[in-house]
C-alpha positions, 0 to 999 in steps of 0.5 A: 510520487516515488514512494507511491509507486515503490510501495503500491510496487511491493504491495502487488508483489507481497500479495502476487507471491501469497497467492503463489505460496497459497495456490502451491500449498492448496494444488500439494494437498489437494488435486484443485485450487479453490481460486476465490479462496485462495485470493482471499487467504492471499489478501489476508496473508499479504495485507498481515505481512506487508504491515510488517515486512513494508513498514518502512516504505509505508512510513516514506510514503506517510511523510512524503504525504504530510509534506505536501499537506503541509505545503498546500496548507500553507500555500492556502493560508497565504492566499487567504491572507492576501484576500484579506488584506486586499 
């Protein structure tokens, strides 16, 4: 569960500071910030960067989840095999 939290963590950081990139650019060129446009360039830029900058906490996450997968997979084949040998 670690890995969940520090990457959904880094996920709400990357986008929290794209929208202050974006919203700080957008109020420099102009006197008011478009706020649904600025969320939506936010979540652009943050979805691109994080498939490079979190690479490594996605992977984690990824394999921490096949494990458990994996676990659980073999856990219900025993189950199964008990029934089936009873």
């Amino acid at each position: 569960m670690k890995e969940f939290v520090v990457y959904t963590a880094l996920r709400i950081l990357l986008f929290l500071a794209s929208l202050g990139v974006v919203t700080g650019i957008w109020l420099l060129v102009a006197d008011q910030a478009n706020l649904l446009a600025t969320f939506v360039i936010a979540f652009v830029l943050s979805g691109i960067g994080s498939y490079y900058l979190l690479n490594g906490p996605r992977e984690a996450l990824a394999q921490r989840v096949d494990a458990r997968a994996r676990r659980a997979s073999v856990r219900f084949d025993e189950m199964k095999a008990r029934e089936d040998a009873d």
